[in-house]
HTML snippet that shows the backbone in 3Dmol.js (N, CA, C, O; Angstrom):
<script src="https://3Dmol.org/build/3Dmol-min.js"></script>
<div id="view" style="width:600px;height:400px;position:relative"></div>
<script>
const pdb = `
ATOM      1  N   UNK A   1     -54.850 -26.569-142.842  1.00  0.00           N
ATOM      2  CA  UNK A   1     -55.659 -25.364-142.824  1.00  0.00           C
ATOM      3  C   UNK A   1     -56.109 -24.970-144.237  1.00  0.00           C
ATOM      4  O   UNK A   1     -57.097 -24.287-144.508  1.00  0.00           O
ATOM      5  N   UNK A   2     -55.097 -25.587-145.222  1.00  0.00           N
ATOM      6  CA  UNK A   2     -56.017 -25.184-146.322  1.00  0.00           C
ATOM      7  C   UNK A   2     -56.945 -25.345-147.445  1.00  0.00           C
ATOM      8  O   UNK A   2     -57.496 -24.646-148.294  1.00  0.00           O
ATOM      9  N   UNK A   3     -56.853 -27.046-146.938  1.00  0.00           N
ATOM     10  CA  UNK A   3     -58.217 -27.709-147.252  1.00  0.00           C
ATOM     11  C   UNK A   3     -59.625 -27.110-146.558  1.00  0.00           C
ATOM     12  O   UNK A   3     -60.703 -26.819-147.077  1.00  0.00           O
ATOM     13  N   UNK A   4     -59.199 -27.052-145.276  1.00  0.00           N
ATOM     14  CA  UNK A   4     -60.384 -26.265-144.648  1.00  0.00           C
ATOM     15  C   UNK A   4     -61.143 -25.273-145.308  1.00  0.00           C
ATOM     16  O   UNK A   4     -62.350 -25.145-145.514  1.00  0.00           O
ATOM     17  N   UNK A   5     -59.867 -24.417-145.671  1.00  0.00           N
ATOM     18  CA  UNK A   5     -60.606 -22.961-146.472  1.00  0.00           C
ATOM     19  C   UNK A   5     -61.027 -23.040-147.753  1.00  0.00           C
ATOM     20  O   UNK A   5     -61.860 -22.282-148.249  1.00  0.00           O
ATOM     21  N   UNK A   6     -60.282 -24.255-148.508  1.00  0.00           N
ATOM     22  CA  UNK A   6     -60.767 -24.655-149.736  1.00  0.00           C
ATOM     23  C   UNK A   6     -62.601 -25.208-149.646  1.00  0.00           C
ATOM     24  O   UNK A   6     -63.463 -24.960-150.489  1.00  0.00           O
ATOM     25  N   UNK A   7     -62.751 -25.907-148.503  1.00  0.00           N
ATOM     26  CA  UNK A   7     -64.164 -26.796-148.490  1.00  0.00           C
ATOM     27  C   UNK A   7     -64.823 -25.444-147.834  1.00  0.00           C
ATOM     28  O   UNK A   7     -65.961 -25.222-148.249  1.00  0.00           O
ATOM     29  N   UNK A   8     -64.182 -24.267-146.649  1.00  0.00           N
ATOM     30  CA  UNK A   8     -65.480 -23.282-146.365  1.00  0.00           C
ATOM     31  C   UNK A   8     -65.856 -22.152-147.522  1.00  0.00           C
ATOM     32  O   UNK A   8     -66.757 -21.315-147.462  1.00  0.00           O
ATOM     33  N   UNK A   9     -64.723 -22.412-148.791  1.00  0.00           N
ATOM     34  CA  UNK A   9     -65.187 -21.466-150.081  1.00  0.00           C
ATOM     35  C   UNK A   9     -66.435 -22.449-150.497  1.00  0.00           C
ATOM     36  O   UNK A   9     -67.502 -21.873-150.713  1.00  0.00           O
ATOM     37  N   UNK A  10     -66.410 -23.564-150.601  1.00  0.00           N
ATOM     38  CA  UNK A  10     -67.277 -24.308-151.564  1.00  0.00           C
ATOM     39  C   UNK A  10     -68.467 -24.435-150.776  1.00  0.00           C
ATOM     40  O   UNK A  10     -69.439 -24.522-151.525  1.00  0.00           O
ATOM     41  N   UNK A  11     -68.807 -24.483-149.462  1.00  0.00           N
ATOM     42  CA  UNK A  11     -70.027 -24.343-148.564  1.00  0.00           C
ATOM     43  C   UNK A  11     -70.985 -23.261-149.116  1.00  0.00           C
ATOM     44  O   UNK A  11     -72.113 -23.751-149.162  1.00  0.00           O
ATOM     45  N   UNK A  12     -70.975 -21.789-149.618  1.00  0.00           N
ATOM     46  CA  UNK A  12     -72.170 -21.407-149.727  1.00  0.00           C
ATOM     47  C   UNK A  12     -72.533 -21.463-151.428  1.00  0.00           C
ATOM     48  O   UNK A  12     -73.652 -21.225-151.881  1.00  0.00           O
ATOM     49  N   UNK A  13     -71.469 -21.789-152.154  1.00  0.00           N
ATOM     50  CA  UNK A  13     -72.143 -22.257-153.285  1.00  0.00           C
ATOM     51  C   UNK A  13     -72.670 -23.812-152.933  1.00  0.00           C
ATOM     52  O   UNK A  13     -72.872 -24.579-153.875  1.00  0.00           O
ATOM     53  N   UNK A  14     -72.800 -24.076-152.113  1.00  0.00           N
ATOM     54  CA  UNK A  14     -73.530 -25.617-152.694  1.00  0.00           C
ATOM     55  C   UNK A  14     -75.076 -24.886-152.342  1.00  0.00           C
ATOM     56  O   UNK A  14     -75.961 -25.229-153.126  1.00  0.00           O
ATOM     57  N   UNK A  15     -75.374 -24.184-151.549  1.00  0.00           N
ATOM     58  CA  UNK A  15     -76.727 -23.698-151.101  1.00  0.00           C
ATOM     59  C   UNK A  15     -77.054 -22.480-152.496  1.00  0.00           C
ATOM     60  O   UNK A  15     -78.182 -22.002-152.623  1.00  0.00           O
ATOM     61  N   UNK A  16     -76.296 -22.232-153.128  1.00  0.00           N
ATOM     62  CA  UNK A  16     -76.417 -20.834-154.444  1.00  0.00           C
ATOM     63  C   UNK A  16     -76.751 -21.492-155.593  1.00  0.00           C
ATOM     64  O   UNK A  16     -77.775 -21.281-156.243  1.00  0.00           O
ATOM     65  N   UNK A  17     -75.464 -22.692-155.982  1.00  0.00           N
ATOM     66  CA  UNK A  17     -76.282 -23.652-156.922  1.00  0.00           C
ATOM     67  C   UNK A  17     -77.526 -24.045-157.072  1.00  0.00           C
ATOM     68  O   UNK A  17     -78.135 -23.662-158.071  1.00  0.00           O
ATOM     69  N   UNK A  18     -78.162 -24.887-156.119  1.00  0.00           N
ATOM     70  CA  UNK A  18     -79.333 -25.494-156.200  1.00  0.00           C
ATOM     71  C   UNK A  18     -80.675 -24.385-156.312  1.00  0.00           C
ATOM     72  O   UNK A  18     -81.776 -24.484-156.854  1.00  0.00           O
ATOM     73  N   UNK A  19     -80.049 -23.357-155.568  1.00  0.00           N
ATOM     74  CA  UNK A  19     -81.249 -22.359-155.580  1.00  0.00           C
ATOM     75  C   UNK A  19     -81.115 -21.262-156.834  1.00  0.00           C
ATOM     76  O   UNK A  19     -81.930 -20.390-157.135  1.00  0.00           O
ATOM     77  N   UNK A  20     -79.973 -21.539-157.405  1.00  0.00           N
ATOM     78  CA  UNK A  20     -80.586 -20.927-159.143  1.00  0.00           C
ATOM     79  C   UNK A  20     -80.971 -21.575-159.729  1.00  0.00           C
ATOM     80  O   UNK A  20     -81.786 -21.267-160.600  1.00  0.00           O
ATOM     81  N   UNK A  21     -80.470 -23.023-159.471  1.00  0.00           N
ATOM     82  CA  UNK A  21     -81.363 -23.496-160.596  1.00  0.00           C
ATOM     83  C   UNK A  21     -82.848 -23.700-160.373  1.00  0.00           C
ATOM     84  O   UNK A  21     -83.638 -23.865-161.303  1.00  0.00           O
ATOM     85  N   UNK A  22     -83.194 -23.680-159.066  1.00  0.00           N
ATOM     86  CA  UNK A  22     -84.751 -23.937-159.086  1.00  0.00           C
ATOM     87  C   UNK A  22     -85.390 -23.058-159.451  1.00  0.00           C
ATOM     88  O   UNK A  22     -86.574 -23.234-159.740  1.00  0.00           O
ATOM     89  N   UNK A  23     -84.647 -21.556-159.567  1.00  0.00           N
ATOM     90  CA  UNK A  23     -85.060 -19.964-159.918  1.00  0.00           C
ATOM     91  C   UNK A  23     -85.614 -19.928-160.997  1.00  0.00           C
ATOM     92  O   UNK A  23     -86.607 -19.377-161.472  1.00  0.00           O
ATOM     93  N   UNK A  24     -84.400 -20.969-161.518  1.00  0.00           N
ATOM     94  CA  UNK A  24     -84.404 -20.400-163.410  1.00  0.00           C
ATOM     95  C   UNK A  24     -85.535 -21.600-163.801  1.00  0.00           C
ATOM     96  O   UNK A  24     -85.984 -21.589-164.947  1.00  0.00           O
ATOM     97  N   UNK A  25     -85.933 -22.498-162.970  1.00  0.00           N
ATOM     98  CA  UNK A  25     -87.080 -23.843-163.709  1.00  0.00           C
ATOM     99  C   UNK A  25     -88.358 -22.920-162.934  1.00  0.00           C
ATOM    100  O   UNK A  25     -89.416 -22.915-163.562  1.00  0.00           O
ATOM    101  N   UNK A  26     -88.335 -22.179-161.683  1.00  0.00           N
ATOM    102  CA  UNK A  26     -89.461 -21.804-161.601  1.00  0.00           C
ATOM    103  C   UNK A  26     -89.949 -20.210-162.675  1.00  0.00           C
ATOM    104  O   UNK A  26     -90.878 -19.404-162.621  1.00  0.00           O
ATOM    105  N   UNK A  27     -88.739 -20.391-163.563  1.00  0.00           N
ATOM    106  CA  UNK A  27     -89.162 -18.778-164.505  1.00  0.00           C
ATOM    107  C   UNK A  27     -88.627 -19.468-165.636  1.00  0.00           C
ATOM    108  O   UNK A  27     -87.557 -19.161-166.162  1.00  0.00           O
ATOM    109  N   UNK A  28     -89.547 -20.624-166.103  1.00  0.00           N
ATOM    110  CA  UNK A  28     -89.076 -20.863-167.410  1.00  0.00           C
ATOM    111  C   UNK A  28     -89.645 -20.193-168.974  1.00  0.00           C
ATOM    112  O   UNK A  28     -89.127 -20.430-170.065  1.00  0.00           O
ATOM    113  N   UNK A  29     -90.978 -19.208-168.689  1.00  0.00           N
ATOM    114  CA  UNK A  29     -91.329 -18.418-169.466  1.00  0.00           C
ATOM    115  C   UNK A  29     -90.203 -17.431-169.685  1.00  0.00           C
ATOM    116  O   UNK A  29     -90.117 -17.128-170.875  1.00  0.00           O
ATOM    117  N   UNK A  30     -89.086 -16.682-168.713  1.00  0.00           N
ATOM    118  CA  UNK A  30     -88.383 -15.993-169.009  1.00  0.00           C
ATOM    119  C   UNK A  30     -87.795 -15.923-170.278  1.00  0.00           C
ATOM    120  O   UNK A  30     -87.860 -16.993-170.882  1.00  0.00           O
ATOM    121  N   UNK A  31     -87.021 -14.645-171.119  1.00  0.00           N
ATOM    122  CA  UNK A  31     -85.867 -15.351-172.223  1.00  0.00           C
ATOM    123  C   UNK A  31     -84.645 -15.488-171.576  1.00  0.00           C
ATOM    124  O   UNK A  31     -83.778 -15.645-172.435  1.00  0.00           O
ATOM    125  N   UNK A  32     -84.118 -15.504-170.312  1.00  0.00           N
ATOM    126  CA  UNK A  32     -83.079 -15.572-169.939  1.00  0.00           C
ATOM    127  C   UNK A  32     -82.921 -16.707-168.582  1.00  0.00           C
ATOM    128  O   UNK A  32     -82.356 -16.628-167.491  1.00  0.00           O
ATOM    129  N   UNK A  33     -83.947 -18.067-169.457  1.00  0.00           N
ATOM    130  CA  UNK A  33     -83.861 -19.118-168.456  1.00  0.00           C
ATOM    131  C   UNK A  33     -82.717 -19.900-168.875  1.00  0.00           C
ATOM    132  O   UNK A  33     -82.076 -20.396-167.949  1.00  0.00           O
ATOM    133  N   UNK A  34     -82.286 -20.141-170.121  1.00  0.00           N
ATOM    134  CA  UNK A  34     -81.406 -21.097-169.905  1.00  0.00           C
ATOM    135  C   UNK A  34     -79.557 -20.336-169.943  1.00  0.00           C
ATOM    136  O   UNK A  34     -78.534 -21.021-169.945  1.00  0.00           O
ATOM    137  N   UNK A  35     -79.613 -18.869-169.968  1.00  0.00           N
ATOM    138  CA  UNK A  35     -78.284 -18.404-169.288  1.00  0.00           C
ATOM    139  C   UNK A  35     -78.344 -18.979-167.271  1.00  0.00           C
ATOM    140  O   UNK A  35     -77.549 -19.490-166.482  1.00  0.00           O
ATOM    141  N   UNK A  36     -79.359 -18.632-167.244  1.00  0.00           N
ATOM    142  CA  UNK A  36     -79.571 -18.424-165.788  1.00  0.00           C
ATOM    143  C   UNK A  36     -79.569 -20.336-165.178  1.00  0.00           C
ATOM    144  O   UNK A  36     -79.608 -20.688-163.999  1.00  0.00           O
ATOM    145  N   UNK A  37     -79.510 -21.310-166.468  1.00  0.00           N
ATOM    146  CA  UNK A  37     -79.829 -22.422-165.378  1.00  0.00           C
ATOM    147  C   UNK A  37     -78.355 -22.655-165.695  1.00  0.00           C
ATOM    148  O   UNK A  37     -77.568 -23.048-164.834  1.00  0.00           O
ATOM    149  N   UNK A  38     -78.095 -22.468-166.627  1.00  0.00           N
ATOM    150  CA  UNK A  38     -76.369 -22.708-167.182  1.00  0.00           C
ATOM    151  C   UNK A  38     -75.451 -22.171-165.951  1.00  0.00           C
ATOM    152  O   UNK A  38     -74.426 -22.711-165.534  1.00  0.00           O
ATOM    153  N   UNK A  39     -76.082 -20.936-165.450  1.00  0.00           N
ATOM    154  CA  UNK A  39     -74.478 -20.663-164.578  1.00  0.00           C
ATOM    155  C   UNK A  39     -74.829 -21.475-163.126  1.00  0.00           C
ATOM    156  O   UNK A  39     -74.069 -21.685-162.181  1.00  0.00           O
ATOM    157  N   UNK A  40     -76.203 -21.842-163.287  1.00  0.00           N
ATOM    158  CA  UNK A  40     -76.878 -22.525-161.803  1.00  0.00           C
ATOM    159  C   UNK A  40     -75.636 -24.136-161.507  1.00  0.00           C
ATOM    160  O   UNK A  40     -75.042 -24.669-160.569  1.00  0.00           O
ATOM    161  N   UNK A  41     -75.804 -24.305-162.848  1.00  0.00           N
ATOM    162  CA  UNK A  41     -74.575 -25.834-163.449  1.00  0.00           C
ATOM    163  C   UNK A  41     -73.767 -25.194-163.000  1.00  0.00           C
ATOM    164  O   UNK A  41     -73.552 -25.154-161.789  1.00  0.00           O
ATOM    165  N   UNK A  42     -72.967 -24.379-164.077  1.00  0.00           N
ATOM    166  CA  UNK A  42     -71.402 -24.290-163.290  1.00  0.00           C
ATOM    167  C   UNK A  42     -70.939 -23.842-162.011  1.00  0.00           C
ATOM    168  O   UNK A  42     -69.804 -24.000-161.561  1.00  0.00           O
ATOM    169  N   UNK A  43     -72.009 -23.211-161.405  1.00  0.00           N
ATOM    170  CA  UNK A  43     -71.516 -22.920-159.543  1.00  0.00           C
ATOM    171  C   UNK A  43     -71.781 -24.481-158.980  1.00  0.00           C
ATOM    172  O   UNK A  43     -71.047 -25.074-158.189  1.00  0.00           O
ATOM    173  N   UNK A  44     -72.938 -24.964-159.549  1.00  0.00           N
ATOM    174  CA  UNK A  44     -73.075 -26.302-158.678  1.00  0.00           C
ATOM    175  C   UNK A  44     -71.917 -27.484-159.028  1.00  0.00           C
ATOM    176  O   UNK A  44     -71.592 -28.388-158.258  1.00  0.00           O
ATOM    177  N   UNK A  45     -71.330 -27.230-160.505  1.00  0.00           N
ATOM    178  CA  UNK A  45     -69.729 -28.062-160.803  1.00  0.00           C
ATOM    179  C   UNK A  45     -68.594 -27.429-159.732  1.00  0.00           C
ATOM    180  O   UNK A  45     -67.652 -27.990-159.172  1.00  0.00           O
ATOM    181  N   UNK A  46     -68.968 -26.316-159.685  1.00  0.00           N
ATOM    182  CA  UNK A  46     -67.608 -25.292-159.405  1.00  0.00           C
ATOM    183  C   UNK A  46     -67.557 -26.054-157.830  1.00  0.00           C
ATOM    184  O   UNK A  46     -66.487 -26.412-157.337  1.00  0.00           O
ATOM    185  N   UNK A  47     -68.575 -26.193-157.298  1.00  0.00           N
ATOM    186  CA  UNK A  47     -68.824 -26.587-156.021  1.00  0.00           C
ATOM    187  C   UNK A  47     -68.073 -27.732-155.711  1.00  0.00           C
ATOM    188  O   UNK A  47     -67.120 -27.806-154.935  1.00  0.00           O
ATOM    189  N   UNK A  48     -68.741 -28.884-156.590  1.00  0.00           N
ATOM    190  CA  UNK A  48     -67.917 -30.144-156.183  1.00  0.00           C
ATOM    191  C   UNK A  48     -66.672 -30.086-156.608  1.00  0.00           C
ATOM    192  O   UNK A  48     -65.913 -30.616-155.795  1.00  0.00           O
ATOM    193  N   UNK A  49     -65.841 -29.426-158.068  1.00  0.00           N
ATOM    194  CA  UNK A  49     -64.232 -29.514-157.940  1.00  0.00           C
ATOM    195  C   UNK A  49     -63.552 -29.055-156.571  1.00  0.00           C
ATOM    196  O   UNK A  49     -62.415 -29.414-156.264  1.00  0.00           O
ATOM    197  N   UNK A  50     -64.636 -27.928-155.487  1.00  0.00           N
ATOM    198  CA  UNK A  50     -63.583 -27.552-154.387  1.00  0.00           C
ATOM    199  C   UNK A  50     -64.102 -28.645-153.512  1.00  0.00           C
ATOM    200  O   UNK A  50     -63.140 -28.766-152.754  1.00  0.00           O
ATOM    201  N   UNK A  51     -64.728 -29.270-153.226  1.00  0.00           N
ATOM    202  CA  UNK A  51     -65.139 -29.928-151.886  1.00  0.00           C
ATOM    203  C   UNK A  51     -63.900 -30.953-152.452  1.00  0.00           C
ATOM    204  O   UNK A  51     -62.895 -30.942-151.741  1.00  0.00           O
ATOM    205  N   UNK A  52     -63.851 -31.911-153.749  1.00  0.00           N
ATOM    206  CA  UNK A  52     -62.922 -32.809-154.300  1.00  0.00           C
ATOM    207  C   UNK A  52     -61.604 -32.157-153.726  1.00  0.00           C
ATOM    208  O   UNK A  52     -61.027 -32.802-152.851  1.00  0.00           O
ATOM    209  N   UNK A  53     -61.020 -30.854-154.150  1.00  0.00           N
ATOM    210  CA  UNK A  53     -59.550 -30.324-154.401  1.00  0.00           C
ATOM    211  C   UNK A  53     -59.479 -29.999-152.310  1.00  0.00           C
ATOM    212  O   UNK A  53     -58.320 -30.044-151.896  1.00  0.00           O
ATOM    213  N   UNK A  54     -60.498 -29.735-151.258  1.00  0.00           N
ATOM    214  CA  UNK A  54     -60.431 -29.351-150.446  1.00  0.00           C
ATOM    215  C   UNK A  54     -59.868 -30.894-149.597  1.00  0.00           C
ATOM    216  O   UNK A  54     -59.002 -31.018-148.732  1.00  0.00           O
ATOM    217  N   UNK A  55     -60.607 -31.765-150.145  1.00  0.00           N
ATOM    218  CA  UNK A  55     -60.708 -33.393-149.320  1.00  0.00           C
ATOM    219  C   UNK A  55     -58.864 -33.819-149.794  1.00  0.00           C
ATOM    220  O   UNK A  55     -57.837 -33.964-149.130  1.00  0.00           O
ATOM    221  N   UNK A  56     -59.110 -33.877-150.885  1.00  0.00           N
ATOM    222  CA  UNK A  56     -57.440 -34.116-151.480  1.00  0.00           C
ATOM    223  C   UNK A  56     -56.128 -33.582-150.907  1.00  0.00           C
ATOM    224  O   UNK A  56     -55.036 -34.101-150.674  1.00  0.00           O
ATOM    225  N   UNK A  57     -56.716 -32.151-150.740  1.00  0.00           N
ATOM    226  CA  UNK A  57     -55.428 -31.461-150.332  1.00  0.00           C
ATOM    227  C   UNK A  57     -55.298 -31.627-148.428  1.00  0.00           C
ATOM    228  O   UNK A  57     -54.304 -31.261-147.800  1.00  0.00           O
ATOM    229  N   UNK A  58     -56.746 -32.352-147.694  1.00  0.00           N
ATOM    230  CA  UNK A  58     -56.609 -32.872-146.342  1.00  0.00           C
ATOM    231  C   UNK A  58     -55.813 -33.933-146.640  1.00  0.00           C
ATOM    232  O   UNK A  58     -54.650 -34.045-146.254  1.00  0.00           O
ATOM    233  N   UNK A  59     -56.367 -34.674-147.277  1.00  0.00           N
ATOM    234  CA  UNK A  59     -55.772 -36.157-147.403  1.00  0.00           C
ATOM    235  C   UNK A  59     -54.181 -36.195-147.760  1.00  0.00           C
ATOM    236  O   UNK A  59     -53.457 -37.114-147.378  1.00  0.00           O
ATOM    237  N   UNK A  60     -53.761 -35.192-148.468  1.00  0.00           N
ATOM    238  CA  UNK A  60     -52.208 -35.494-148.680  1.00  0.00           C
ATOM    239  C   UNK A  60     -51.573 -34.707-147.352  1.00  0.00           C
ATOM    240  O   UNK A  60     -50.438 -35.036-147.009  1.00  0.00           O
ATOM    241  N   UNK A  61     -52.296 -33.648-146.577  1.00  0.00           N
ATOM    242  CA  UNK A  61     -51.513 -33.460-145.593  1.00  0.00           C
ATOM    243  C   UNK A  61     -51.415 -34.966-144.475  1.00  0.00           C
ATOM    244  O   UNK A  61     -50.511 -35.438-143.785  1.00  0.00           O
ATOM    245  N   UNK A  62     -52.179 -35.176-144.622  1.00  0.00           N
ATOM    246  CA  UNK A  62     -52.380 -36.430-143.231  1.00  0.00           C
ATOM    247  C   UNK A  62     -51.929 -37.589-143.990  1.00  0.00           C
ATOM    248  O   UNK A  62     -52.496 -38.591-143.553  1.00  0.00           O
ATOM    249  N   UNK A  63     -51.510 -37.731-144.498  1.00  0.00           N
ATOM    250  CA  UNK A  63     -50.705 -39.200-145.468  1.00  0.00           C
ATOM    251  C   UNK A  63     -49.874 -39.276-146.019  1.00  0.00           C
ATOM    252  O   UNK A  63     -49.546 -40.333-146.559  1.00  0.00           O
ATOM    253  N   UNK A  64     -49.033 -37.913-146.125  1.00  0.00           N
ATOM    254  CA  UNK A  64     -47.756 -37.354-146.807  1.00  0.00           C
ATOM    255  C   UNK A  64     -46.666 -37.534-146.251  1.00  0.00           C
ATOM    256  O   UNK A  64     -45.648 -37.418-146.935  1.00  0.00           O
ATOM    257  N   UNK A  65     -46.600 -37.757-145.319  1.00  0.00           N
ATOM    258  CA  UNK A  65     -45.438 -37.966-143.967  1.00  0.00           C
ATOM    259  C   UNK A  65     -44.644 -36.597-144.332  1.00  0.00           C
ATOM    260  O   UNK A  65     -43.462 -36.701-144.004  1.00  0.00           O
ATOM    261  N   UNK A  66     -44.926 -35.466-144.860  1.00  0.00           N
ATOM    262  CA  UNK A  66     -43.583 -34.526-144.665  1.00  0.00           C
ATOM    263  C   UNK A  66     -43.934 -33.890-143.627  1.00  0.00           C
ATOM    264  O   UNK A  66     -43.181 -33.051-143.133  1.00  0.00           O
TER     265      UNK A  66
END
`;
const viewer = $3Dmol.createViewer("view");
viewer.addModel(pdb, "pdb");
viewer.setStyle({}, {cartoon: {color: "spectrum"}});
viewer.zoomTo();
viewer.render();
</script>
């Protein structure tokens, strides 16, 4: 169960990532495009360490024998 909840935290940043960063390339006249594509990166990193830490922590329940 708690891989599950680990991979349904990381589900709506994968859809938040991609859509700041297209925010911040479609407002690149802004002065606050490259804060704005920077955090677009780290939700879209932040994303894959949980889908990784969510799959891992399935995988050791179902292969762990405890």
């Amino acid at each position: 169960m708690k891989g599950i909840r680990i991979l349904s935290f990381s589900l709506p940043l994968l859809f938040i990532g991609p859509y700041v960063i297209f925010m911040s390339f479609k407002n690149q006249s802004h002065p606050l495009f490259i804060p704005v594509l920077g955090m677009g990166i780290i939700v879209c990193l932040f994303s894959i360490y949980l889908i990784f830490k969510g799959i891992q922590t399935i995988m050791k329940s179902l292969f762990d024998g405890k």
